[in-house]
N, C-alpha and C positions, 0 to 999 in steps of 0.2 A: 504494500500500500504506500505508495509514494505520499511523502507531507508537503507542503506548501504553505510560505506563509504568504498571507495576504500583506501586503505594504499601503496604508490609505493614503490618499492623497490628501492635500494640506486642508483641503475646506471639510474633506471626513473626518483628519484628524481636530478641525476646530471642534466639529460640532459635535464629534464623541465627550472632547474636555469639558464644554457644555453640558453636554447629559450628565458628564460625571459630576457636574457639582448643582444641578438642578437633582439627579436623584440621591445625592447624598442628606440634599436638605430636605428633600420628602420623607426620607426612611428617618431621619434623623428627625424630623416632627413627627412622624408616628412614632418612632420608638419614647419620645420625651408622653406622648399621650398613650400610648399602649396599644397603639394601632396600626400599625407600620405593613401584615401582612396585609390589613382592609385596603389601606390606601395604595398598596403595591395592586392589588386587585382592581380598583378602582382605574388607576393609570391606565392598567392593560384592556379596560374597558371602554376608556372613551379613548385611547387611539383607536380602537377593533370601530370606534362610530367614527373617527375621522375619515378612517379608512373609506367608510360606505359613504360618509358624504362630504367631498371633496369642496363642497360650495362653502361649508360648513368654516371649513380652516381655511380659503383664501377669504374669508369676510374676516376673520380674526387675525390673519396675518395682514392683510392690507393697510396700508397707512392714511389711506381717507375716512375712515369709517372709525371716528370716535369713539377714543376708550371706554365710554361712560356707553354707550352703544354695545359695544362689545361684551362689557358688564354683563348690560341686561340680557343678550342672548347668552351666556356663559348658565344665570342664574334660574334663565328658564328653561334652558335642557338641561340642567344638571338637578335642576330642583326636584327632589322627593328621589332622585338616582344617587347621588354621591353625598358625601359628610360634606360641612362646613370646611374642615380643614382642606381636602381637595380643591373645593370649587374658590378657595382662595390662591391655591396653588396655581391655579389654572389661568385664573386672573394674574398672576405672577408674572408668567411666561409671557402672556399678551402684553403687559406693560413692556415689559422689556424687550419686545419686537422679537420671542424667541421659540415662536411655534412650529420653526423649520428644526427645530431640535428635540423637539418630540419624541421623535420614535429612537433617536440615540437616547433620550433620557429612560426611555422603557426598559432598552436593552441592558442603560448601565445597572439600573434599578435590579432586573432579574439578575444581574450577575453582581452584583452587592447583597443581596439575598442570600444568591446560593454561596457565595465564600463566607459568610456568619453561618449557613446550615453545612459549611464544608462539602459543598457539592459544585458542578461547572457545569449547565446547559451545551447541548449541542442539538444539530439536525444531521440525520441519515435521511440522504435522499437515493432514491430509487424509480426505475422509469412502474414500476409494479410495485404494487400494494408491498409494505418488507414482512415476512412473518416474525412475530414480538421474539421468541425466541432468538431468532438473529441478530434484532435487534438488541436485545439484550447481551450478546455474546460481545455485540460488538463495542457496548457500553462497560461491558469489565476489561476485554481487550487495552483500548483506549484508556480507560481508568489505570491500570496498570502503567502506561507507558508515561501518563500525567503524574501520575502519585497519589489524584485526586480520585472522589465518586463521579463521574459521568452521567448525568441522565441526556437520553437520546430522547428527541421527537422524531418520527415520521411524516416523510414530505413527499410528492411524486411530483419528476419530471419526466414526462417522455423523449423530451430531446438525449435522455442518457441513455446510454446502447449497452444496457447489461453492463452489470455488478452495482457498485457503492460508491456513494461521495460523501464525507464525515466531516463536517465543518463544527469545531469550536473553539469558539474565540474566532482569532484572526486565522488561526490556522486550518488549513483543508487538507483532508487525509484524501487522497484519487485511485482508488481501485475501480474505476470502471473502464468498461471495454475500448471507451474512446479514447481514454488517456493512455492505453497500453498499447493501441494502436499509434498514439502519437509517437510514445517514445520509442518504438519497433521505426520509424518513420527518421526520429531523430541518429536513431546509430546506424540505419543504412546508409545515410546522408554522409556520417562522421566515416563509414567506413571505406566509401565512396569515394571522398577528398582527401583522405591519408592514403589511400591504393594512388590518386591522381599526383598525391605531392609526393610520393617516394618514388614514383615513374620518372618527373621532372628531376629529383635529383640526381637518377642515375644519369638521364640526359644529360644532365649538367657537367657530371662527373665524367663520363667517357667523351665529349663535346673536347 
């Protein structure tokens, strides 16, 4: 299983540092109130509705549409759904023009979680349904090679052509068919230009 690390670019790396210190001080207001997993639940709830309504977060990120505006739709979808502590949170982020960091703040949030539960999320993705058992073989596997507990989710893509792809954290594990294909592609290439450069040097030498 080949690993890979993912390298972010500067404006990923901004907006991860961002989530990490917007979800530091969300866990960190629940844990001062005793609520830390509700409001971790809460976050991964209303991004799952930004997600569905995209009109939703360009009216709260836009800069013509007054704060006190934004409030008020903040108060009436969130009202009788989230605690007070969130929907202030939330108000937060729109003040500070920082709703494009959202979904870094989810991710940091889940993986500030699981290192206080000593655990590290990932995804196995598969072009087919993966069977749990696998899944799980492949969450102690990996667990082992980290030090840490692994939980896997299951994800499907059909653009993968048979076997696994294991992304946690930044890092991607590539057991599948295309990546094995690629790298069968890459050392015929390499063996190809080493057979062409050791020809020219004999050239060279008897020349």
């Amino acid at each position: 299983m080949e690993r890979v690390t993912k390298i972010p670019t500067v404006f990923e790396a901004t907006r991860q540092k961002v989530g990490e210190v917007y979800a530091r001080a969300l866990l960190g207001l629940g844990a001062r109130v005793g609520r830390a997993t509700e409001l971790l639940g809460e976050l991964e709830a209303f991004v799952h509705v930004t997600q569905q309504l995209p009109r939703l977060t360009e009216m709260l990120e836009s800069p013509r549409v007054p704060l006190a505006a934004k409030h008020q739709v903040i108060d009436r979808a969130l009202d009788n759904r989230a605690s007070r502590e969130f929907k202030n949170f939330v108000k937060v982020l729109v003040d500070h023009g920082r709703m494009e960091c959202l979904q870094a703040t989810l991710h940091a949030a889940r993986n500030l979680s699981d290192e206080l539960a000593g655990e590290i999320r990932g995804v196995v993705t598969t072009s087919a349904e993966i069977d749990p058992q696998l899944r799980e073989r492949l969450a102690v596997r990996i667990s082992g090679l980290l030090g840490k507990k692994v939980v896997l989710r299951a994800a499907q893509d059909p653009n993968i052509i048979g076997g696994v792809v294991v992304r946690v954290g930044d890092t991607v594990y590539d057991a599948s068919v295309a990546n094995q294909l690629r790298q069968i592609k890459t050392r015929a290439v390499k063996r190809a230009a080493d057979a062409i450069r050791q020809s020219m040097d004999r050239f060279a030498a008897e020349a």
